[in-house]
C-alpha positions as CSV (number, residue, x, y, z in Angstrom):
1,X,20.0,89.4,64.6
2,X,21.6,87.4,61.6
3,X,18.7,86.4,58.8
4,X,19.2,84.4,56.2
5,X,16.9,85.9,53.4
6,X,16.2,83.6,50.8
7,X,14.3,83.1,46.7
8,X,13.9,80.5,44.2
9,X,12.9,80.0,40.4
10,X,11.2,77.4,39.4
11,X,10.0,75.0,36.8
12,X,6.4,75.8,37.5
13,X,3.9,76.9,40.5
14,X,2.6,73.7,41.5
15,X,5.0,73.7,45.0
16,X,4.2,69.8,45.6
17,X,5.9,68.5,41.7
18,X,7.7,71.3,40.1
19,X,11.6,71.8,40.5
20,X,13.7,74.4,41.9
21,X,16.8,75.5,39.1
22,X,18.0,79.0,40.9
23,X,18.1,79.0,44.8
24,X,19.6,82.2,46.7
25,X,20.5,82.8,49.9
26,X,22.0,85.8,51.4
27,X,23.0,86.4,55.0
28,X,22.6,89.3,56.5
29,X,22.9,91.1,60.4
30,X,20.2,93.2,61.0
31,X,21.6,95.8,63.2
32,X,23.5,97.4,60.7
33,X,21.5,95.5,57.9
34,X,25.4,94.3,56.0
35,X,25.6,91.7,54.1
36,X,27.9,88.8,55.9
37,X,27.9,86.1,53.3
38,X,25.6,84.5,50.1
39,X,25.2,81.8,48.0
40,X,23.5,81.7,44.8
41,X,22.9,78.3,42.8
42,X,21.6,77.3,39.6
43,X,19.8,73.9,40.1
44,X,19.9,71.3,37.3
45,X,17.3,68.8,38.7
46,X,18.5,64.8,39.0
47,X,15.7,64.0,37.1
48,X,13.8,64.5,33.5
49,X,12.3,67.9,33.3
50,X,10.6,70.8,31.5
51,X,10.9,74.3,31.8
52,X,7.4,75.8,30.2
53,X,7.7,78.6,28.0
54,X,5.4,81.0,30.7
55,X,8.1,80.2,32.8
56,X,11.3,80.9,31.7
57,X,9.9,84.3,29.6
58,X,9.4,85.3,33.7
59,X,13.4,84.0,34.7
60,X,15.4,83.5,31.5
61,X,16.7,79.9,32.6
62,X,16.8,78.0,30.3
63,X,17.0,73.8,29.8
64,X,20.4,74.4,27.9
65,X,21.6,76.7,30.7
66,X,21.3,74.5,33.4
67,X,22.7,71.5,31.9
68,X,25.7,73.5,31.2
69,X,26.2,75.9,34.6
70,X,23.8,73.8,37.1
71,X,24.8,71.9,39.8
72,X,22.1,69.5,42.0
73,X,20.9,70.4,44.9
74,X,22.1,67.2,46.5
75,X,25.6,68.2,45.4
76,X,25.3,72.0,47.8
77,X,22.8,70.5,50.3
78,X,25.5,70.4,53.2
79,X,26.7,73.8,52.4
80,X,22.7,74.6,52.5
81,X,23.0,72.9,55.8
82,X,25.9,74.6,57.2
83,X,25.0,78.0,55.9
84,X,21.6,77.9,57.4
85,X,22.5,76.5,60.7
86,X,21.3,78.5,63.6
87,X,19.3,81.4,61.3
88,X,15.9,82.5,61.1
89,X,14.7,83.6,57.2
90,X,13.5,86.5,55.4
91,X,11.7,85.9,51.9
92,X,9.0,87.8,50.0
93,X,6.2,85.0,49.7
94,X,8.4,82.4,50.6
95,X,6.2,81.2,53.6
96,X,3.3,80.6,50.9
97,X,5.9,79.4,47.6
98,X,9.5,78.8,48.2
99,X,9.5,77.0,51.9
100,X,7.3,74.4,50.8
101,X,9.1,74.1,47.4
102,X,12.5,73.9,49.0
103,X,11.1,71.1,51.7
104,X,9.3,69.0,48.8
105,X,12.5,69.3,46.3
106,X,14.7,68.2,49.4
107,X,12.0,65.4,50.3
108,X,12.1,64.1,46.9
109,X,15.4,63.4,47.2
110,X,15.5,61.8,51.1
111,X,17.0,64.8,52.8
112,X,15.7,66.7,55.5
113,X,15.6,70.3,56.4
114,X,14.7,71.7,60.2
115,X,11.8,74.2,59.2
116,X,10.8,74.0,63.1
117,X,11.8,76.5,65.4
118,X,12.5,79.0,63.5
119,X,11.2,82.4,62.6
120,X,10.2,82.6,58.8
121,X,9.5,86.5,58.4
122,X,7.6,87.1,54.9
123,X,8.1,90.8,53.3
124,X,4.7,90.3,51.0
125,X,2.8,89.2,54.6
126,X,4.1,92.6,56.0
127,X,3.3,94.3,53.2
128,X,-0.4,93.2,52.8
129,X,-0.8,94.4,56.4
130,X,0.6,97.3,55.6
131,X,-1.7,98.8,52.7
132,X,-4.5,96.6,53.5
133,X,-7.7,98.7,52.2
134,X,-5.6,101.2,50.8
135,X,-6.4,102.6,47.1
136,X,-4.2,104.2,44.3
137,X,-5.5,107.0,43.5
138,X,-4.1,107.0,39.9
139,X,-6.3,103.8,38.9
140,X,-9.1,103.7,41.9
141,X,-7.5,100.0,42.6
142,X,-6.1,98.7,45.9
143,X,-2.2,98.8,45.4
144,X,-0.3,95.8,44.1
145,X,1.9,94.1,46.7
146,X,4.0,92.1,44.4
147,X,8.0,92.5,44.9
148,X,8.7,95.4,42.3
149,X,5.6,97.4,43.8
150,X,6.6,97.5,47.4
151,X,10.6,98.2,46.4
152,X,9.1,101.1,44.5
153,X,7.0,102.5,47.0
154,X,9.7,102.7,49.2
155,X,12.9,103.9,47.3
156,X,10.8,105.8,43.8
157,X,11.9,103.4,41.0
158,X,11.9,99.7,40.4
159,X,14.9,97.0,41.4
160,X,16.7,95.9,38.3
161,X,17.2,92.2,37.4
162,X,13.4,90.9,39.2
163,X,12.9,87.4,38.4
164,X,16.6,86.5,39.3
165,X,16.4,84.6,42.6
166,X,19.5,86.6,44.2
167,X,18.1,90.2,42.6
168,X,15.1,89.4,44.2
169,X,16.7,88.5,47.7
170,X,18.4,91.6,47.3
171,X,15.3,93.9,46.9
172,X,13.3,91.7,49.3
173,X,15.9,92.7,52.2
174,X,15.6,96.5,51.4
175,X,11.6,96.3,51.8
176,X,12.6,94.2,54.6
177,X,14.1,97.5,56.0
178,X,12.0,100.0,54.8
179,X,9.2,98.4,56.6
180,X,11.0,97.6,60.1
181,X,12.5,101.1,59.9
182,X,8.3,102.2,59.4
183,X,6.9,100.5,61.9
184,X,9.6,99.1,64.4
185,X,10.8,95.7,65.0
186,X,7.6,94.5,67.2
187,X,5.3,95.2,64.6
188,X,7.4,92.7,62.0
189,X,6.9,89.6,64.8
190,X,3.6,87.3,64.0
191,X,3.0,84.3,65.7
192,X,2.1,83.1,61.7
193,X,6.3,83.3,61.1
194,X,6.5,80.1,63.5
195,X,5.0,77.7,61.1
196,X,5.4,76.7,57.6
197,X,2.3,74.5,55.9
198,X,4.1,72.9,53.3
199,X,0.9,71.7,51.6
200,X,-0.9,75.8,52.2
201,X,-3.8,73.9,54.0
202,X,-3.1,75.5,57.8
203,X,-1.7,78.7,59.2
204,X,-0.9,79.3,62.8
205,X,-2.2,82.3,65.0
206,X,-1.2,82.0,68.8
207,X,-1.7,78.6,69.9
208,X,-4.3,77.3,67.2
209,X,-4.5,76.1,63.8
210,X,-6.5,77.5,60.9
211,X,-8.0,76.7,57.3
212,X,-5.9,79.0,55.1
213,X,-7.8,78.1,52.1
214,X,-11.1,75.9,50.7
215,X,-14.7,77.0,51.8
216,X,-13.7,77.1,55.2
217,X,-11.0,79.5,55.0
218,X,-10.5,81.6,58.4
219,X,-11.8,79.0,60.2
220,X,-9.7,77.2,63.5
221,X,-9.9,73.5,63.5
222,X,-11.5,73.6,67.2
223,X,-14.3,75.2,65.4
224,X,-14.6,72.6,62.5
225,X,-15.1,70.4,64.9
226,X,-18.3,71.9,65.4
227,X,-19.2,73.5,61.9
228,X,-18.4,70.4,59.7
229,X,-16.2,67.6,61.4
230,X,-16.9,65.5,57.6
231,X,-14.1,68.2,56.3
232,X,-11.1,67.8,58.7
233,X,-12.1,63.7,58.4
234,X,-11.6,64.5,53.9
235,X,-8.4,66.0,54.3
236,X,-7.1,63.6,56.6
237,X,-8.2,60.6,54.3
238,X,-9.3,61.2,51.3
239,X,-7.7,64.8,50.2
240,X,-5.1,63.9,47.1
241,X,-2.8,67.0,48.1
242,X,-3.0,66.6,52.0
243,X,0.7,66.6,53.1
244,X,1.6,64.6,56.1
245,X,2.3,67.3,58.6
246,X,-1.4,68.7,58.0
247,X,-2.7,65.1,58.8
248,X,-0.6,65.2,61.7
249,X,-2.1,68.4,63.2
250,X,-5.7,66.9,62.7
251,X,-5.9,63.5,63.2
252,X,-5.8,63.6,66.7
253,X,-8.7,66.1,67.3
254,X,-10.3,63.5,65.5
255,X,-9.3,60.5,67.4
256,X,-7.5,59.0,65.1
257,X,-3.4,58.0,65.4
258,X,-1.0,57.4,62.8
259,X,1.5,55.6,63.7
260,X,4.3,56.2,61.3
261,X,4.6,59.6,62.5
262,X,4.7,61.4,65.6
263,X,1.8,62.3,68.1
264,X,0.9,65.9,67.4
265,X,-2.5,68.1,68.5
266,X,-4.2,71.2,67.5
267,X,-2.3,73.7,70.4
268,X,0.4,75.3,68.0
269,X,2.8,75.0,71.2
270,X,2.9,70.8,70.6
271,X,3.7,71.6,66.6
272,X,4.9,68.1,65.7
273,X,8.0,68.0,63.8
274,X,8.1,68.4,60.3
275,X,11.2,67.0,59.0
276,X,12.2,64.0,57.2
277,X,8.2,62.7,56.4
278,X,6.9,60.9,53.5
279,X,5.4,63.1,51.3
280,X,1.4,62.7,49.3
281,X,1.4,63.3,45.8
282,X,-1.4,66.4,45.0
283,X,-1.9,69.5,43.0
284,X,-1.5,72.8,44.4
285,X,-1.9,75.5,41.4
286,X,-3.6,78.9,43.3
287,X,0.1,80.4,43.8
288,X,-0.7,84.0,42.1
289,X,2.6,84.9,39.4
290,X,1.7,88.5,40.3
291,X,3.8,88.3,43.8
292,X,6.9,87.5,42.2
């Protein structure tokens, strides 16, 4: 199997307005887990900017950096394109942070991205299965699943250079391994890896949709229909940071059609497609620094 594992840095957490200035992507062939080929870019966005102090003490880039070594990301898109074509992805968090990131930064600037039909495996998704309800027994706390946690769990010490985006690629493939070589190939596969919610409203679980966040977390949108059909109508109208493809999905459980975008229902097996869409302004802040 060829992956293409991938990281970002970025100007901020808010996935729907901040700006990606390093992206990394690193091919690899699972069977013998070598590395075929990477790329690793340091994105000076086309647009005024600021990088917050909190942010660069986490990734060192600096403003002065980037005008000086960055390049935009209109400028690689086709070799983003190319390099891509035909993979499935491996990140650590990237199906919560970087996807949507990557598909907003790309939308801002009127290019499109295929996130459908592919496989987007997530390391830190694993790895929450993995020690879910386990506790350290040096501090009486469930263990941390951030990056640097799980790559020392695994191999004894921590990865050097965290917080670079290709660093972090690289550690995120050997946890990658570690925990395929654990528990086996079938264990890895969740039908969640077939969808990416840019906007972190809906995640995916066999054929149906569900709340991922908001008072109604867990719940599938067949059973909103019952419990509180006023909330699926609020994100479909009135929500400030409800992303098109998430309108999409709903709408037509609630009868409603909108025509500047394709038909779409609930069943995960019609997923509409989710490229090349106008994209809501909003505010999405809950993206925890502690898994990076």
């Amino acid at each position: 199997m060829i992956l293409v594992a991938f990281d970002t840095e970025t100007t901020g957490l808010d996935v729907q307005k901040e700006h990606i200035i390093q992206l990394s992507l690193v091919k690899i062939e699972t069977d013998t887990w070598s590395v075929l080929d990477q790329r690793d870019w340091y994105i000076l966005p086309e647009v005024p900017f600021t990088i917050p102090a909190e942010a660069e003490a986490v990734h060192h880039i600096s403003k002065d950096f980037l005008q000086e070594h960055g390049v935009s990301l209109r400028s690689v898109y086709d070799d983003l394109i190319a390099f891509t074509d035909g993979c499935d992805f491996l990140s650590y968090n990237g199906n919560g942070y970087d996807a949507p990131i990557l598909h907003y930064n790309l939308a801002r600037l009127g290019l499109d991205f295929d996130f459908d039909g592919r496989i987007w495996y997530d390391a830190l998704a694993l790895e929450r299965i993995h020690m879910a309800g386990q506790i350290d027994p040096t501090t009486g706390e469930r263990y941390h699943c951030n990056l640097t946690a799980a790559y020392t769990r695994y191999y004894g010490h921590p990865f050097e250079g965290a917080h670079n985006s290709l660093d972090d690629v690289m550690a995120t493939i050997e946890v990658f391994k570690a925990q395929v070589a654990e528990h086996g190939w079938d264990w890895a596969q969740r039908d969640e890896f077939g969808f990416i919610s840019f906007d972190r409203w809906l995640y995916r679980k066999g054929n149906y949709y569900y709340l991922s966040q908001g008072g109604h977390k867990g719940e599938s949108i067949e059973s909103m229909m019952r419990i509180d059909r006023s909330y699926l109508e609020w994100l479909v109208d009135k929500c400030p940071w409800t992303d098109d493809q998430t309108r999409n999905i709903i709408a037509p459980y609630l009868g409603q059609t909108r025509p500047t975008t394709p038909t779409a229902t609930t069943k995960a097996a019609s997923q509409p497609s989710s490229r090349g869409k106008k994209r809501t302004k909003g505010t999405i802040t809950d993206a925890d620094l502690s898994l990076f």
